[in-house]
N, C-alpha and C positions, 0 to 999 in steps of 0.2 A: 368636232364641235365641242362646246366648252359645257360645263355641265350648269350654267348661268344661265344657258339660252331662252328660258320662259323664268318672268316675275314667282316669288314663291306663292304657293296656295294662301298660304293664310293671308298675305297683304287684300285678295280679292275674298275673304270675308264681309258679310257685313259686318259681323260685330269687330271690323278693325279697323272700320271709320267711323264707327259711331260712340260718342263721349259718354253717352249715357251706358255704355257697355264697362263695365269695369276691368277687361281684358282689353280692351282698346288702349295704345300709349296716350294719348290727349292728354296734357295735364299732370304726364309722370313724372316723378323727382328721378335723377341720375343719385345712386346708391352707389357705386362703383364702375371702374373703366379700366380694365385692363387690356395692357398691349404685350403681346409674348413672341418671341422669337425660337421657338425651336430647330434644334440643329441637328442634324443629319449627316450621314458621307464619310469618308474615313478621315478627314480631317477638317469634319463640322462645316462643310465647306458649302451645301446645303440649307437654304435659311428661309422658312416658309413662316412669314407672319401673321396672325389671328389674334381677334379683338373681342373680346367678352363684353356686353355690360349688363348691370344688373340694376332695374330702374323700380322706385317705389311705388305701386298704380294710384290711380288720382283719387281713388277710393281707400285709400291707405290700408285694405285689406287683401295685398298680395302683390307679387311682385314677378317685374316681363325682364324676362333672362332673352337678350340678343346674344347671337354667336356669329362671329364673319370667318369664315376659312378661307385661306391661302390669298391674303389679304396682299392686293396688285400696290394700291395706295391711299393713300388716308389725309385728310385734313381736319383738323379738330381749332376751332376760335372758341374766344370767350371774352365777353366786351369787359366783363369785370367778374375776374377770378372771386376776389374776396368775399364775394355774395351767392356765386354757385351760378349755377348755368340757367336756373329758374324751371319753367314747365316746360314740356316738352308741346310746343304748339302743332306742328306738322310736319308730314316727310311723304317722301317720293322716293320710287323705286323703276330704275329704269334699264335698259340694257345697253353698257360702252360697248362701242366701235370693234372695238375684240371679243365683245362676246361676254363679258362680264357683267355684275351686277354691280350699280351703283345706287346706293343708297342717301337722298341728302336728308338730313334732318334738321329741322328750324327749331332752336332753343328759345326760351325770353331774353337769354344774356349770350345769346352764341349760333353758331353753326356748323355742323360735320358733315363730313363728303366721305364716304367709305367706300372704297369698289374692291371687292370680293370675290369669289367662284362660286360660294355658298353661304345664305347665311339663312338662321334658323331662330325659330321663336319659342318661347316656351313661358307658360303662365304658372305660375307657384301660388295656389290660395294660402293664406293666412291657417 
């Protein structure tokens, strides 16, 4: 069985539906998005991809670091680049067909679909 098979703890938090929680995403700025291919094997032939992002909270006093591991597939839209993705309004977390985690997230100016094996939260105060 896949190591996705149960939503992560923190998503059934309260404080990670609630806005008024400063650790909740509602309303975070995307600060960075990185996509990495590390390589493996003897002839790199191995190629497991993971997604960082690092959002600014809606309280502009700390910031929620996403990590996706051994990333299956990914979609990422933006209705209009030159203004930014806008706030992060909502997301779901559910479990694909094989066992993975998928994650959607609804922008002001976008939307991502990330399906994962792992993915991790972590809050950085100010």
């Amino acid at each position: 069985m896949n190591l996705a098979s149960t939503i992560p703890v923190f998503v059934t938090e309260p404080w990670y539906s609630d806005p008024s929680d400063h650790r909740c995403p509602h309303d975070s700025w995307l600060e960075t998005l990185e996509i990495s291919e590390p390589a493996e094997g003897q002839r790199k032939e191995i190629r497991k991809k993971s997604i960082r992002t690092r959002l600014l909270g809606a309280y502009h006093d700390g910031h929620i670091v996403f990590q996706y591991f051994d990333v299956k597939k990914y979609s990422l839209t933006s209705s209009s680049a030159d203004l930014g993705h806008g706030d992060w309004l909502e997301d779901k977390f559910s479990i694909s067909e094989s066992g993975d985690l998928v994650h959607y997230i609804k922008w002001e100016r976008g939307n991502w679909l990330i399906e994962s094996s792992l993915v991790t939260y972590e809050w950085l105060k100010n």
